[in-house]
Backbone as CSV, one residue per row, in Angstrom:
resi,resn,N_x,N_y,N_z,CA_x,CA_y,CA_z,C_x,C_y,C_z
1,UNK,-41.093,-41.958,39.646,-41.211,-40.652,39.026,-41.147,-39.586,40.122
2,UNK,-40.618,-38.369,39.625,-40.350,-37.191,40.733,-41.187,-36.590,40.354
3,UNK,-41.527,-35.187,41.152,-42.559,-34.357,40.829,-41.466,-32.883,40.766
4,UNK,-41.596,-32.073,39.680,-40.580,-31.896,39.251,-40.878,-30.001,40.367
5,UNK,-41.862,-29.971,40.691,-42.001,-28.754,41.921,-41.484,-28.755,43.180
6,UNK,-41.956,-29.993,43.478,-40.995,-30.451,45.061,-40.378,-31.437,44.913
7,UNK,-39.687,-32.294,44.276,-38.859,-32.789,44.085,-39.379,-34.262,45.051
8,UNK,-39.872,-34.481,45.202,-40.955,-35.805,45.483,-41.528,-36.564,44.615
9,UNK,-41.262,-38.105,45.100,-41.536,-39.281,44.588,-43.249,-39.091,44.316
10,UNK,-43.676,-39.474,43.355,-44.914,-39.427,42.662,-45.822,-40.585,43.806
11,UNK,-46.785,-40.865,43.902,-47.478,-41.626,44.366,-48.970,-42.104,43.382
12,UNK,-49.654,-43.170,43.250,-50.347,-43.810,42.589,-51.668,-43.000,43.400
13,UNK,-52.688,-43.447,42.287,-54.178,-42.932,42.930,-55.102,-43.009,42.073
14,UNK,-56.642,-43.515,42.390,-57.172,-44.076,41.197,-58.053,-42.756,41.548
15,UNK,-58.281,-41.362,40.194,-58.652,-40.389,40.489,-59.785,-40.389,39.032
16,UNK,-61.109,-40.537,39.658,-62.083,-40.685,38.671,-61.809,-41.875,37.555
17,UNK,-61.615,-43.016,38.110,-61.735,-44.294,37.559,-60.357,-44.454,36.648
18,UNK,-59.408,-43.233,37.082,-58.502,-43.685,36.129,-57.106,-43.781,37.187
19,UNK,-55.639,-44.915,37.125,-55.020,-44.757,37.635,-53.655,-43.334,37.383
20,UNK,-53.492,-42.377,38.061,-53.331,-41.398,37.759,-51.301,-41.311,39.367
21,UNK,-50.637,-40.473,38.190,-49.310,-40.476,39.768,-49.757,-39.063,40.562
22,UNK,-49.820,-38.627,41.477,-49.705,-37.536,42.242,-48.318,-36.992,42.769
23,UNK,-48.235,-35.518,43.551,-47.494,-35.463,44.125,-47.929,-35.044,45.359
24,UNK,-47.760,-36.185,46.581,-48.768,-35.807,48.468,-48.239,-34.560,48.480
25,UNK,-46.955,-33.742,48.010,-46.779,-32.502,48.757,-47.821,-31.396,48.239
26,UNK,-47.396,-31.192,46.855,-48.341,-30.019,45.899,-49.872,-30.099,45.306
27,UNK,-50.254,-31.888,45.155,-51.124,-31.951,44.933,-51.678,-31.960,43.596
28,UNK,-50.134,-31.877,42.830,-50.088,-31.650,41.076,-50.801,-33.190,40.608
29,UNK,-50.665,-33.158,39.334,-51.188,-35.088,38.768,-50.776,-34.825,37.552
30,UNK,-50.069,-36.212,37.352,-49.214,-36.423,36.214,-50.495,-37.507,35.389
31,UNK,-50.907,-37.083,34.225,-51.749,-38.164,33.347,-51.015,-38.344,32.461
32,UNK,-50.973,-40.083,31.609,-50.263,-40.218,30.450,-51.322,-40.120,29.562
33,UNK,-50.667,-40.685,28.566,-51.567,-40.029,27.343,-53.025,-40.700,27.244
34,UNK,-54.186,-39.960,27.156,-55.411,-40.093,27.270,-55.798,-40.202,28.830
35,UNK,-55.290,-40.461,29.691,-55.865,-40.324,30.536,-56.781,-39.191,31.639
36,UNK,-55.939,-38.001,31.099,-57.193,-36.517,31.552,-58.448,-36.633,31.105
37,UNK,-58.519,-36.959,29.553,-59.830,-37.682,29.003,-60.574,-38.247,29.558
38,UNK,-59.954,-39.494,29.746,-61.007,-40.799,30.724,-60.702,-40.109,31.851
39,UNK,-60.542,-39.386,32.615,-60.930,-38.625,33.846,-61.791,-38.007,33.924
40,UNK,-61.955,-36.775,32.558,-62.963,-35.808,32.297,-64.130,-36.394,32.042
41,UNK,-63.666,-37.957,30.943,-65.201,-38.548,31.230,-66.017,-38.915,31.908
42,UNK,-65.343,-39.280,33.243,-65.831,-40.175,34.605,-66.257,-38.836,35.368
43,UNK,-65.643,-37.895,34.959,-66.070,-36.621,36.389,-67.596,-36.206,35.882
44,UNK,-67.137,-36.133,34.830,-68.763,-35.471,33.995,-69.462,-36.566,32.679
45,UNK,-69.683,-37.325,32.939,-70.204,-37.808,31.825,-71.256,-36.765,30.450
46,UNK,-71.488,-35.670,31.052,-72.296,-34.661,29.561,-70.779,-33.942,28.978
47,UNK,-70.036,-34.554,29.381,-68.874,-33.767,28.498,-68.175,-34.931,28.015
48,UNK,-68.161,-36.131,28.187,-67.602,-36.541,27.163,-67.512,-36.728,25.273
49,UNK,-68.381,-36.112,24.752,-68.067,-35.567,23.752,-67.353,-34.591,23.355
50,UNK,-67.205,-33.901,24.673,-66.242,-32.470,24.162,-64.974,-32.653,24.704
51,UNK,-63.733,-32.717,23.771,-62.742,-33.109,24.298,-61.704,-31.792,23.523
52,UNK,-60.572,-31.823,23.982,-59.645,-30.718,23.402,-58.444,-31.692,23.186
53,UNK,-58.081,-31.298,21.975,-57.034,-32.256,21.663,-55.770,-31.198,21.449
54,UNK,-55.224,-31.299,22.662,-53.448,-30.085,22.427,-52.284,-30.382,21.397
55,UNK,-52.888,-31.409,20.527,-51.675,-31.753,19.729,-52.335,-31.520,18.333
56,UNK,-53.213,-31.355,18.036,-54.761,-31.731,16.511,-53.273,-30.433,15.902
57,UNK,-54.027,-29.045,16.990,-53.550,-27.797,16.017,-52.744,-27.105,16.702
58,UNK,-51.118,-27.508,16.896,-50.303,-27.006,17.352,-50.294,-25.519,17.398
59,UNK,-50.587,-24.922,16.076,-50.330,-23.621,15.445,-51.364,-22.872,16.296
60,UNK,-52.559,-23.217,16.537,-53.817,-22.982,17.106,-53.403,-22.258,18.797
61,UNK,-52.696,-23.210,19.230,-52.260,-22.775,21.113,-51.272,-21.808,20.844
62,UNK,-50.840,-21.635,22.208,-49.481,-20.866,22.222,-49.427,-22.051,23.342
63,UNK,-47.912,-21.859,22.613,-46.931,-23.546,22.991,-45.934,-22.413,23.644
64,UNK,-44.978,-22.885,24.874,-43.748,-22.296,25.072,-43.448,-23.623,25.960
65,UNK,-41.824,-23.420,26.071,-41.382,-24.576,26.876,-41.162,-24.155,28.185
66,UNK,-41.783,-25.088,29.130,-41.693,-25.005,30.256,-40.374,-25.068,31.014
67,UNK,-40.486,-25.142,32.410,-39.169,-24.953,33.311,-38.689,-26.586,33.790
68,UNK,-40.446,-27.593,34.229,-40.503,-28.386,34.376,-40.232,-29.710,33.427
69,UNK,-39.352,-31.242,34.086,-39.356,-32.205,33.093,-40.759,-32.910,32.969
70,UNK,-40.712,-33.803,32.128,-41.492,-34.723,32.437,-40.996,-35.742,33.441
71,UNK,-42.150,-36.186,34.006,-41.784,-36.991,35.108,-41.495,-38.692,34.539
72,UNK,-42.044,-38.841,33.232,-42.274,-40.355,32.671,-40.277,-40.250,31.856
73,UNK,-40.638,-38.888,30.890,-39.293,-39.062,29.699,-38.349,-38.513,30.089
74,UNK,-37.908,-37.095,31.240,-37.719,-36.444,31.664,-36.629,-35.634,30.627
75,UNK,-37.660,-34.905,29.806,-37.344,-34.136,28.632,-38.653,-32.956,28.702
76,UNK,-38.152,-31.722,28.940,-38.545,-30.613,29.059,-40.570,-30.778,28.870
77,UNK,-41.029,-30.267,29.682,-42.508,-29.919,29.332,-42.659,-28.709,28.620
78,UNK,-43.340,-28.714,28.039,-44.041,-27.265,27.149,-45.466,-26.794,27.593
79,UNK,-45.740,-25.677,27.776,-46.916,-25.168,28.451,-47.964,-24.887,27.278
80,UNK,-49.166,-24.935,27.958,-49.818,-24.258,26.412,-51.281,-24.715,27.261
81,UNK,-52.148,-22.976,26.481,-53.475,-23.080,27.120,-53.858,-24.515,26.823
82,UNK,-54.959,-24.712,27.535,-56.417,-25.722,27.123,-57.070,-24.916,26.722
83,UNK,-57.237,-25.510,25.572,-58.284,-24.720,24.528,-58.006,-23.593,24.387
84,UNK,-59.237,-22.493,24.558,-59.344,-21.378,24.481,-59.503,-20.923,25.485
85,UNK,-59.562,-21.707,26.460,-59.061,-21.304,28.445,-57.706,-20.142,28.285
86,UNK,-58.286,-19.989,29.696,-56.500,-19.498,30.283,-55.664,-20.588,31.148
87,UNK,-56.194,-21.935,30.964,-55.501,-22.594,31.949,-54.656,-22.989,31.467
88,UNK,-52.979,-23.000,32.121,-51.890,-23.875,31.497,-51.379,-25.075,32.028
89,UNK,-51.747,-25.780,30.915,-51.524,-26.978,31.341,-49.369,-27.349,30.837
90,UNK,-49.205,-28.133,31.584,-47.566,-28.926,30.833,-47.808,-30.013,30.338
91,UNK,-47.309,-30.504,28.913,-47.512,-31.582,28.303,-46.309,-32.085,27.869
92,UNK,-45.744,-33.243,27.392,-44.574,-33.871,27.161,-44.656,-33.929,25.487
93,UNK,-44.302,-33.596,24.843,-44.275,-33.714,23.203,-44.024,-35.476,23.103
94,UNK,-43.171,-35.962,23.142,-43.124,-37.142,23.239,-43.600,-38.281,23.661
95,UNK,-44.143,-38.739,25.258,-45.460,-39.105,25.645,-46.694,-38.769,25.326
96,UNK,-46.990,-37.258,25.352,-48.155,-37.219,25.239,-49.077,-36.868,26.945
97,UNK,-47.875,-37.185,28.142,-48.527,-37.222,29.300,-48.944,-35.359,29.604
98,UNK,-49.589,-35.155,30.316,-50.208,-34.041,30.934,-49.472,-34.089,32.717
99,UNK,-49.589,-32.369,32.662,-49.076,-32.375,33.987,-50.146,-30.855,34.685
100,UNK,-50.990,-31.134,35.730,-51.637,-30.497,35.923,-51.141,-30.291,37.422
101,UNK,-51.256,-28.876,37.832,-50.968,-28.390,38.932,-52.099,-28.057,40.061
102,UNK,-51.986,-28.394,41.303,-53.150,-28.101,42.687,-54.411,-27.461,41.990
103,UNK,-55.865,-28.172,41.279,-57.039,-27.344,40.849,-57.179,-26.814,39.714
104,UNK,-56.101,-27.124,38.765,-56.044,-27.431,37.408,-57.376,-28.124,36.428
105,UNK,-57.902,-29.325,37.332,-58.747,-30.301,36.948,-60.070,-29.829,36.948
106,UNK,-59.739,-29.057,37.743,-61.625,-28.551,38.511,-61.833,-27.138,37.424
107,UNK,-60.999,-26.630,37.338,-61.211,-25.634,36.266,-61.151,-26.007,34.871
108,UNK,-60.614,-27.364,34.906,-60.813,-27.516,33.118,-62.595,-28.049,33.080
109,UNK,-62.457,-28.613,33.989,-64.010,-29.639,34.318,-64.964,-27.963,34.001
110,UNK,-64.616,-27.020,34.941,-65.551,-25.814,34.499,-65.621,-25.080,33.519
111,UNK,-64.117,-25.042,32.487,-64.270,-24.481,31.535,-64.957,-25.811,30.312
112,UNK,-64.824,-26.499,29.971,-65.591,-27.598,30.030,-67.104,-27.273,29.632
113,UNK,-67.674,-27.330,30.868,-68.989,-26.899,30.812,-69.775,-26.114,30.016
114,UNK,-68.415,-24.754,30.635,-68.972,-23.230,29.693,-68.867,-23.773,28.630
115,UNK,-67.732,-24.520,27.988,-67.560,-24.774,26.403,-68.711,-25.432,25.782
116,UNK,-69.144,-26.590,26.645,-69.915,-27.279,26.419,-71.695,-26.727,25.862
117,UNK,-71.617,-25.844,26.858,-72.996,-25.051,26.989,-73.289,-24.348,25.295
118,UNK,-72.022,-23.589,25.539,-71.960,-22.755,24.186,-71.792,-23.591,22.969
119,UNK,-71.556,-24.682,23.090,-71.287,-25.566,21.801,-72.685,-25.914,21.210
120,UNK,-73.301,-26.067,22.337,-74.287,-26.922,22.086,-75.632,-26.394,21.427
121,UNK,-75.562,-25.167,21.778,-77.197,-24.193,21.371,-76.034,-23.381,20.026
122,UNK,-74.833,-22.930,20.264,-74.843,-22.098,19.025,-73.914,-22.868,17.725
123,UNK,-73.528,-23.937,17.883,-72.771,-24.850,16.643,-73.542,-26.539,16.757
124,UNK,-74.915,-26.657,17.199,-75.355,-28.040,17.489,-75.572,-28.535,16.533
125,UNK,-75.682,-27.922,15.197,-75.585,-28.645,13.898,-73.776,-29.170,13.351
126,UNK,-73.410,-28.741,13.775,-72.052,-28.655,13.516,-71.457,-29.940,14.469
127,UNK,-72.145,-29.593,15.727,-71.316,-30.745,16.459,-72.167,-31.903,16.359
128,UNK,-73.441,-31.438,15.694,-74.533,-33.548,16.151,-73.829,-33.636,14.916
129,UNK,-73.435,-33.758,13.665,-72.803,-34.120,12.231,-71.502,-34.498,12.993
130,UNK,-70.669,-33.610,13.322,-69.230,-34.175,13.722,-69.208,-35.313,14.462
131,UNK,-70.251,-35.852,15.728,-70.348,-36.713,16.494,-71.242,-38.154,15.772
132,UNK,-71.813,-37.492,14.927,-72.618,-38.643,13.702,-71.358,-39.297,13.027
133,UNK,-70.477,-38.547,12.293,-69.411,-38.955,11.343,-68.440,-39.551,12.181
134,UNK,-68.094,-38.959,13.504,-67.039,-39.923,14.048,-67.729,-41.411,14.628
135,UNK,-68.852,-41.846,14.728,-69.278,-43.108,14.658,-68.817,-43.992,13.751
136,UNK,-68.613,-43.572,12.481,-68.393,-44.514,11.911,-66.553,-44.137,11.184
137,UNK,-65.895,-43.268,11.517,-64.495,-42.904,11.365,-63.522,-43.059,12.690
138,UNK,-64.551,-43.101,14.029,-63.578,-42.947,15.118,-62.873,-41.458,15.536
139,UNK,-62.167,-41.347,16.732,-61.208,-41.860,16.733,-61.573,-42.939,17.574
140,UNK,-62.045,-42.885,18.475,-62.362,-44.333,20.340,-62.979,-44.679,19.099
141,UNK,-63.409,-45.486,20.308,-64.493,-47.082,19.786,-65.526,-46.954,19.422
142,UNK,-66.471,-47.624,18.893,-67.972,-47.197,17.785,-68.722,-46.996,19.286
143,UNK,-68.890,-48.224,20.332,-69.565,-47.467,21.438,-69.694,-46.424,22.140
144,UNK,-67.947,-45.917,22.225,-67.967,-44.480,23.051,-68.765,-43.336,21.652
145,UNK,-68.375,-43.635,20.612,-68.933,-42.518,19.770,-70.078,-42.439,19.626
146,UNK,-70.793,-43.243,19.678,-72.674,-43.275,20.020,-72.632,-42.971,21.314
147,UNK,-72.141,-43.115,22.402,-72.797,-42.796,23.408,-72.359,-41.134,23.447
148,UNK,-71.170,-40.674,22.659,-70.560,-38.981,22.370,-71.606,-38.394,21.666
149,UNK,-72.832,-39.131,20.597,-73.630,-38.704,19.783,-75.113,-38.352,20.956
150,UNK,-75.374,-39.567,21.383,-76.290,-39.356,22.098,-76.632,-38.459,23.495
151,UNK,-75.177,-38.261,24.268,-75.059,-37.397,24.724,-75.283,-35.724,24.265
152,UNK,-74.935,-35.391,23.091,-74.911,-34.512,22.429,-76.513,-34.081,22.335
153,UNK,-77.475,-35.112,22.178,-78.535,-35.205,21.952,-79.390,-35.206,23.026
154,UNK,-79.037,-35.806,24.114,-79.745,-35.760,25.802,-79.548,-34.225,25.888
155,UNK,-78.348,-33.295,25.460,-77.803,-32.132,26.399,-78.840,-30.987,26.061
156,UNK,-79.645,-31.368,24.165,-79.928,-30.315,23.940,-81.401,-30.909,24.178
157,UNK,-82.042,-31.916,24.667,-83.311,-31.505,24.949,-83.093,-31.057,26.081
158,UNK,-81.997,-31.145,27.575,-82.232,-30.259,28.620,-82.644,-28.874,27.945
159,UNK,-81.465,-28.623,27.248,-81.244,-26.916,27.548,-82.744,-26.530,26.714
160,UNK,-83.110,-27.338,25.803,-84.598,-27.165,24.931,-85.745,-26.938,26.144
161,UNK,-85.942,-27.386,26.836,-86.621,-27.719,27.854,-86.357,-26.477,28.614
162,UNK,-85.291,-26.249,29.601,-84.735,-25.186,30.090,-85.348,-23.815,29.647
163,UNK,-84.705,-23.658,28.000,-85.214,-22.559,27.476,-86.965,-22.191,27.221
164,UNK,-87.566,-23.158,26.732,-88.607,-23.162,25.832,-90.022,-23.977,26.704
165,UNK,-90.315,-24.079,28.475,-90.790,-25.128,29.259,-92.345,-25.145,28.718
166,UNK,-92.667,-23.886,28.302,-94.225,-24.191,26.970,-94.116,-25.267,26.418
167,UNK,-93.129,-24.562,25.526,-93.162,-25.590,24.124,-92.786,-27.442,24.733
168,UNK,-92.306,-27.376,25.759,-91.510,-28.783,26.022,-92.981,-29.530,26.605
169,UNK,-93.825,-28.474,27.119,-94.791,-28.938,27.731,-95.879,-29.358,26.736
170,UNK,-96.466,-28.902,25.849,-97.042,-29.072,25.143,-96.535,-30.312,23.729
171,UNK,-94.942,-30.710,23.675,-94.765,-31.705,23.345,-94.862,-32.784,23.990
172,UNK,-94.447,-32.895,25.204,-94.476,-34.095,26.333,-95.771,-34.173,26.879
173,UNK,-97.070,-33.406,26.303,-98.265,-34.064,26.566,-98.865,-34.338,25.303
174,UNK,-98.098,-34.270,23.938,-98.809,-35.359,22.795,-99.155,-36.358,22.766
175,UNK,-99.935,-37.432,22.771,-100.040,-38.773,22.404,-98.504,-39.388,21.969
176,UNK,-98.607,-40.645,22.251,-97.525,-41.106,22.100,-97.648,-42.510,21.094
């Protein structure tokens, strides 16, 4: 595979437990399909419940076609935020692979967070039900979705705690 910026042979690299191609010149990373995921999961494990899926609601992004091929089909990439970021990522309509450019990763990992944060105190009914129901609908496996539920559930006694260290205190010295 080429790297379609500098025109360099891709190179292998196991980047947060997942095998991932690079390019040594730019520093870009080519993921196939699911693999930014299982990256995002390994970098941060409190975010693996929160995932962005660029294909769910096409209508939702702004899609345009990129300059770059894919490096797997080598049929045009299309750009389009993550999420409700400003970051643009290139994706392959057909694979499904992701193409992220020099620090791409580190800012989704941070927008991420913010998303995460805000998900969690102002839609946490919304998301412990969504993460309850995909246990038993999927999409992954019944384990990752309990451990997506329970995570959900570790995040908000931090921030409970965080916010409220009275109240956390005066529960965590009840009888047990």
């Amino acid at each position: 595979m080429i790297c379609q910026a500098c025109k360099k042979n891709l190179a292998k690299a196991i980047f947060y437990g997942v095998e991932v191609d690079y390019c040594p010149e730019c520093l870009g990373l080519w993921f196939e399909k699911d693999e930014l995921r299982l990256a995002k999961d390994m970098r941060d494990r409190d975010l693996n419940w929160l995932d962005i899926d660029l294909w769910k609601k096409k209508t939702s992004f702004r899609i345009s076609l990129g300059e770059k091929l894919c490096p797997s089909c080598r049929l045009p990439l299309y750009q389009v935020n993550y999420g409700r970021s400003k970051i643009e990522v290139d994706f392959c309509n057909l694979c499904q692979g992701i193409w992220l450019d020099r620090g791409e990763f580190k800012k989704i990992i941070e927008y991420l967070k913010r998303e995460g944060h805000y998900e969690v105190i102002n839609n946490y009914t919304k998301n412990l039900i969504r993460e309850f129901w995909e246990i038993f609908v999927g999409p992954e496996t019944l384990r990752k979705e309990v451990s997506d539920f329970l995570t959900i559930l570790k995040i908000l006694n931090y921030k409970f705690t965080i916010q409220h260290p009275a109240i956390a205190k005066i529960i965590s010295s009840l009888p047990k």
